[in-house]
GULOVO-308376 format. One line per 10 residues: their letters; for each residue x, y, z of C-alpha. Coordinates in nm, 4 decimals. Each point is the difference from the previous one (the first is absolute). Layout:
<atoms>
A> X Y Z  ...
</atoms>
This chain:
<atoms>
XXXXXXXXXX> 15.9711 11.1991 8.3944  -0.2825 -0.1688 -0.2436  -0.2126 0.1576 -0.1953  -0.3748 -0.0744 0.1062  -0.1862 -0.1532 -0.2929  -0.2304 0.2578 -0.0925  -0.2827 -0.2454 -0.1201  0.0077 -0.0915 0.3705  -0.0331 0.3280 0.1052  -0.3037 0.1557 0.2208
XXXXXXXXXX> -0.1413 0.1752 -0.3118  -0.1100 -0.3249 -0.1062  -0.1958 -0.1341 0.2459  -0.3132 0.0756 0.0544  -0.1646 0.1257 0.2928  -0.3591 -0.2365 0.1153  -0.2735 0.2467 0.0703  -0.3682 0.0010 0.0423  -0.1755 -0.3377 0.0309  0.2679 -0.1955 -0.0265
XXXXXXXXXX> 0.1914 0.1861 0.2548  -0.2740 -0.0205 0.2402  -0.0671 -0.3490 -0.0402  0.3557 -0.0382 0.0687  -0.0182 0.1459 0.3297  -0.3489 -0.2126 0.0674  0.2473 -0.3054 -0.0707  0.3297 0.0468 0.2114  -0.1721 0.0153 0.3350  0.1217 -0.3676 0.1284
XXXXXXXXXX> -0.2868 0.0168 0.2287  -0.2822 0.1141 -0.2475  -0.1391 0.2599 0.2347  0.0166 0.2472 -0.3235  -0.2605 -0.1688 -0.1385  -0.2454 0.2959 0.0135  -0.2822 0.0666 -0.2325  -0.2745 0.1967 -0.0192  -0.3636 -0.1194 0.0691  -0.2435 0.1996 -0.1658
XXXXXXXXXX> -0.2519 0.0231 0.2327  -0.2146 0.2435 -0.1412  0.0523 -0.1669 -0.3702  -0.0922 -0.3941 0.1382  -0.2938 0.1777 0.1958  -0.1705 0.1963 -0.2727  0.1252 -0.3634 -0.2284  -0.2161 -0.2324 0.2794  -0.2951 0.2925 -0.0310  -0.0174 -0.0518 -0.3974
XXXXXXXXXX> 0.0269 -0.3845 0.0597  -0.3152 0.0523 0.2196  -0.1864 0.2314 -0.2080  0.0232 -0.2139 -0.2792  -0.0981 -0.3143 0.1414  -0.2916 0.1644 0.1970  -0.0994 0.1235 -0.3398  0.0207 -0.3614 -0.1290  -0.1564 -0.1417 0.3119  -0.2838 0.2240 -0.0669
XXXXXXXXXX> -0.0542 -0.1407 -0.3296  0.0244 -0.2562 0.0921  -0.3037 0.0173 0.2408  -0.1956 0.1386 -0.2688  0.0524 -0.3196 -0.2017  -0.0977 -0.1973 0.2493  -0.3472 0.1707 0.0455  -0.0369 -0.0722 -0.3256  0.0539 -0.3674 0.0360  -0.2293 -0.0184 0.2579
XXXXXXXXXX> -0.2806 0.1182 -0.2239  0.1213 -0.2591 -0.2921  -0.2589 -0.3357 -0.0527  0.1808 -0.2022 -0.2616  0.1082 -0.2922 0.0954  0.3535 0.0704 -0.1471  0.0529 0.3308 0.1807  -0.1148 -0.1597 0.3136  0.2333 -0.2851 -0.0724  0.2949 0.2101 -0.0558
XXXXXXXXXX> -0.0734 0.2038 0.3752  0.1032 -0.3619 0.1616  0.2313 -0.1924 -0.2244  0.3208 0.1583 -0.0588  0.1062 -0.2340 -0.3507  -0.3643 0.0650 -0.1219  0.1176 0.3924 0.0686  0.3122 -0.0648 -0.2162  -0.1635 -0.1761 -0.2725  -0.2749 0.2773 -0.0361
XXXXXXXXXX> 0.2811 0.2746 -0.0273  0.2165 -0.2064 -0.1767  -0.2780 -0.0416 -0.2620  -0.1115 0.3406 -0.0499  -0.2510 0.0423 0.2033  -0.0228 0.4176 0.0899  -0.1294 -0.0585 0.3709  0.2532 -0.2236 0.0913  0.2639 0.1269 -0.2047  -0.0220 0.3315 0.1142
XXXXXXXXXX> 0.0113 -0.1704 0.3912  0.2521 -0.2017 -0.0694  0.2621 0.2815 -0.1067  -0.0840 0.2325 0.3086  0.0628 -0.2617 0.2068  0.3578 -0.0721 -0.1705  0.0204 0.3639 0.0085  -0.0689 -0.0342 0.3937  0.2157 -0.2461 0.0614  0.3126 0.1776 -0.1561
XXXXXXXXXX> -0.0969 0.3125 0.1697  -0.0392 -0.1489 0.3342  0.2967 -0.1986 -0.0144  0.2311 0.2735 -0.0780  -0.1884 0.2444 0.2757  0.0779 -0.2897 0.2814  0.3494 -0.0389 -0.1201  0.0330 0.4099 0.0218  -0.1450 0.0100 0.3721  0.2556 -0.2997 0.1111
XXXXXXXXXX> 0.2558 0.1490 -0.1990  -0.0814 0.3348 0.2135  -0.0484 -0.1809 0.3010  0.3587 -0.1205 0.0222  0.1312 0.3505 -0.1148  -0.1829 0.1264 0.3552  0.1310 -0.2841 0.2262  0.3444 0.0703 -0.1455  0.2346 0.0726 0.2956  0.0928 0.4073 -0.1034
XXXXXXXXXX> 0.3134 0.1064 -0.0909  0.2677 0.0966 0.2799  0.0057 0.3773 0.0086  0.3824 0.0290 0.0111  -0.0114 -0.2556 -0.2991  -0.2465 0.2544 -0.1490  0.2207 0.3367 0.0679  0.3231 -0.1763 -0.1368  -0.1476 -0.0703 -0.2960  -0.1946 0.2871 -0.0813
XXXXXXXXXX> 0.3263 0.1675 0.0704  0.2190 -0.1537 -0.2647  -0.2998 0.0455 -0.2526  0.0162 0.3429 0.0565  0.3762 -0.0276 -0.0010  -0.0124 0.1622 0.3315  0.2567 -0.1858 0.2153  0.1133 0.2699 0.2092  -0.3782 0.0950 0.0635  0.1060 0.3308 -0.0151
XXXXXXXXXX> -0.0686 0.0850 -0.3659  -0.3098 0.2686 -0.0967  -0.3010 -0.0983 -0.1221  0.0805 0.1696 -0.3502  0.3329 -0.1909 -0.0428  -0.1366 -0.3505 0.0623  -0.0331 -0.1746 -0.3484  -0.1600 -0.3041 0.0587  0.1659 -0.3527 -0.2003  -0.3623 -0.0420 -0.1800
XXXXXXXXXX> -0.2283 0.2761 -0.1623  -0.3398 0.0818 -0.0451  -0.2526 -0.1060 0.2081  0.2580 -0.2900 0.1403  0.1093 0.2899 0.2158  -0.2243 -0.0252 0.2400  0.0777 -0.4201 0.0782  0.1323 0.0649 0.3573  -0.2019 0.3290 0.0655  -0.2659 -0.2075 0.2608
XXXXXXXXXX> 0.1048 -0.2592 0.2271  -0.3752 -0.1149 0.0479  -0.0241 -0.1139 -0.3600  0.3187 -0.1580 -0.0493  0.0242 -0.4508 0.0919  0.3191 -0.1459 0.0998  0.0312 -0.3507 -0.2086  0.2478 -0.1465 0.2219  0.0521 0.1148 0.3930  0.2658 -0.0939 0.2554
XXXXXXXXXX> -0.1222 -0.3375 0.1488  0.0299 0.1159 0.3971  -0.2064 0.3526 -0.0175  -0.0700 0.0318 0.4008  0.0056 0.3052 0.1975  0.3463 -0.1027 0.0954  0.1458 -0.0528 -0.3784  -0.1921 0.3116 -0.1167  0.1432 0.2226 0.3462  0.3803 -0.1328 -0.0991
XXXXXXXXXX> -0.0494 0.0880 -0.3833  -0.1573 0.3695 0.0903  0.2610 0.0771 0.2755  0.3534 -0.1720 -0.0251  -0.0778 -0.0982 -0.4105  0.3837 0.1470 -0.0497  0.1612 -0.2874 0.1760  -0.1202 -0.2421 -0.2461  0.0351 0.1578 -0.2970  0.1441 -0.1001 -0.3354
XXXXXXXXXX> 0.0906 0.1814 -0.2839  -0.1930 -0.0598 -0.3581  0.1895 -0.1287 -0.3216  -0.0105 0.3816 -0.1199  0.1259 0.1531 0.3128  -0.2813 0.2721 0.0445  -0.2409 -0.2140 0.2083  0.0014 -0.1286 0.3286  -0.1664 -0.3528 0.0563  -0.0745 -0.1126 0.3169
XXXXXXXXXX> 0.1102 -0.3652 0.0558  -0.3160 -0.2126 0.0926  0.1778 -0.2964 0.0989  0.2590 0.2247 0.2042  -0.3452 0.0918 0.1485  -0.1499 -0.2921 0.0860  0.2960 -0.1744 0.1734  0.0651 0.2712 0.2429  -0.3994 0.0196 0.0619  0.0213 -0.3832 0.0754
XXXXXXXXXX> 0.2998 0.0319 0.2289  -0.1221 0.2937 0.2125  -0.3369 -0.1597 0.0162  0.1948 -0.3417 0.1389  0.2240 0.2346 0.2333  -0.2870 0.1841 0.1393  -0.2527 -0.3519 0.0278  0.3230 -0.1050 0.2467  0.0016 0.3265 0.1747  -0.3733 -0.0041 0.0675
XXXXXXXXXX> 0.0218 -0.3060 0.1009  0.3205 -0.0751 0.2381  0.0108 0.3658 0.1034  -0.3297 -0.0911 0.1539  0.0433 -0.2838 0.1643  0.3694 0.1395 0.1216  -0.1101 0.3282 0.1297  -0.3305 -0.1938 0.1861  0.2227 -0.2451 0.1603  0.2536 0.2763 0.1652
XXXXXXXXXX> -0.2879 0.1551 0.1529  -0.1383 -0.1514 0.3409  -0.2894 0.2971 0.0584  -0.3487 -0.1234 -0.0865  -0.0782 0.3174 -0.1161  0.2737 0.0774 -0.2075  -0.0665 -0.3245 -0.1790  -0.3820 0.1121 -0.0579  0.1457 0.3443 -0.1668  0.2830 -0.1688 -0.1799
XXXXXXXXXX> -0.2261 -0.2949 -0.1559  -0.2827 0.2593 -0.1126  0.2894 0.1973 -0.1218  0.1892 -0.2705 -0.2080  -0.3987 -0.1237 -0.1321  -0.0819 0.4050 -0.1131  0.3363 0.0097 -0.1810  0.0080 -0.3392 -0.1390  -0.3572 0.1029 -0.1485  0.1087 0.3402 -0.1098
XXXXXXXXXX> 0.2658 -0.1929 -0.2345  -0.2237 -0.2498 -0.1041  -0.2213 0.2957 -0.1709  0.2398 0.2313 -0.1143  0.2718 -0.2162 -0.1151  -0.2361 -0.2676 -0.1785  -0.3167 -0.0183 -0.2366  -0.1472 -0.2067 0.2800  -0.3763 0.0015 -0.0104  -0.1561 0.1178 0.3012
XXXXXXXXXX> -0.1074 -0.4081 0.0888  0.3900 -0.0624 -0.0293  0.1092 0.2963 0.2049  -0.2408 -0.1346 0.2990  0.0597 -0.3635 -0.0734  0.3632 0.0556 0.0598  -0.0087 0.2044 0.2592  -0.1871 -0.2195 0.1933  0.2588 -0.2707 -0.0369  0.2642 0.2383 0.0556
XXXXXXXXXX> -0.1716 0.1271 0.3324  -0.0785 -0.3959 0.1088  0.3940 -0.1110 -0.0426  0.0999 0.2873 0.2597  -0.2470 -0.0406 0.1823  0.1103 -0.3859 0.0270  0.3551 0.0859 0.0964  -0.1274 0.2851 0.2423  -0.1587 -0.2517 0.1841  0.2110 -0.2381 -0.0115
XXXXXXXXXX> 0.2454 0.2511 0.1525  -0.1980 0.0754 0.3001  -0.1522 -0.3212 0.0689  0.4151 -0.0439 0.0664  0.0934 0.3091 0.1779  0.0509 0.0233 0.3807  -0.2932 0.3079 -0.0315  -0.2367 -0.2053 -0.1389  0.0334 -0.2726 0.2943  -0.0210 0.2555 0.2951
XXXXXX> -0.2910 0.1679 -0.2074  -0.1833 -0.3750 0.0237  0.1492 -0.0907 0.3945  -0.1135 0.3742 0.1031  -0.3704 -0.0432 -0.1495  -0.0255 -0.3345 0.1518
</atoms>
């Protein structure tokens, strides 16, 4: 048998740790639903309050240079109050008054811009769709190194240190970059309850991915299945029975359960929920009609009333 070449051996390879083997994880979902990264709240909130502290400070100078204006009676000063390149010139030539204007209102601008771009940039954070939970608890898992999720507390080393321990700790602070496409109640009940039967296995072979695309095409075909069943299983079941009555019960029934999926299956607003029950109602209705404008009941229901 050969002899292994030692310089190929496992002593000299070294093993990727810390921020580079995180980021490595972050990178081999195919889906990108690992994409999970703290928020700072707290730290962008008390950031926005400084922003606004300091630019009510300025605005407040502001103010008081603009009573002072108001008391000026030079021509020039007056001058300056209404024509912005007289303004420039002034400062640009020295003069203290407008000089002195002219940088806090630089100083404003600069401020202000970067305080708007801080509240959109916050604003975007907080419309973020949140992380999935189960996305969430894997992960935080193989940080911890806790697979099993059976490990202590105590014997949990996390992959980073310090105060990077804590990354995963709340759920409410953490913003999902990237989130599968087709998050309805439906998608989000098959991922929580039957997530095993699409699962696939992560280049390291100590996480378990769930397949989004695997996902999505078994949402869309059980979603086109169960369109058909509400549909022909309706008109089917209403044209075997003949009893008036019967066909009263059965239509309310189908309408109630055709509704019920509509709102717990879907992110239907509550407008689209009645809009399409409605038209879901007014086809069976149709055919119901239809049905026992046809039927031998119907006809000695009209001769016996005449």
């Amino acid at each position: 048998m050969p002899t292994p070449d030692i310089e190929l051996g496992p002593q000299n390879v070294t093993p990727v740790r810390g921020f580079a083997l995180v980021a490595s994880k972050i990178a081999s979902d195919a889906d990108k639903t690992t994409t999970i990264y703290r928020r700072f709240d707290e730290l962008s909130a008390r950031n926005l309050l400084f922003y606004q502290a300091e630019l009510a400070e300025l605005e407040e100078q502001l103010r008081e240079y603009d009573e002072d204006d108001s008391k000026a009676r030079d021509e020039s000063a007056v001058e300056c109050q209404r024509d912005w390149s007289e303004f420039e010139r002034s400062a640009e030539e020295g003069v203290v008054r407008e000089k002195r204007r002219m940088v806090l209102v630089m100083k404003i601008r600069e401020k202000l811009e970067k305080y708007h771009a801080a509240l959109a940039a916050h604003q975007t954070l907080l419309n973020a769709p949140p992380p999935s939970p189960s996305t969430v608890k894997a992960l935080r898992n193989w940080f911890f190194n806790n697979t099993s999720s059976t490990k202590p507390i105590d014997q949990q080393i996390p992959r980073l240190w310090g105060a990077s321990e804590r990354t995963y700790d709340s759920i409410h602070d953490l913003v999902a970059l990237r989130v599968p496409s087709d998050q309805d109640r439906l998608s989000n009940f098959i991922q929580n309850n039957f997530s095993l039967l699409f699962a696939t296995s992560s280049p390291d072979g100590n996480t378990t991915y769930i397949s989004e695309r695997s996902v999505s095409h078994f949402v869309a075909i059980f979603s086109t299945v169960l369109a058909a069943i509400m549909l022909f299983g309706a008109i089917i079941s209403l044209y075997i029975v003949k009893n008036p009555h019967a066909l009263l019960g059965m239509l309310s029934g189908w309408t109630v359960l055709f509704a019920a999926c509509v709102g717990l299956l879907t992110n239907a607003r509550r407008d689209q929920i009645f809009g399409a029950t409605a038209a879901y109602a007014a086809v069976l209705v149709v055919f119901v009609s239809g049905n026992l404008g046809g039927s031998p009941c119907a006809e000695n229901c009209i001769s016996g009333s005449l």
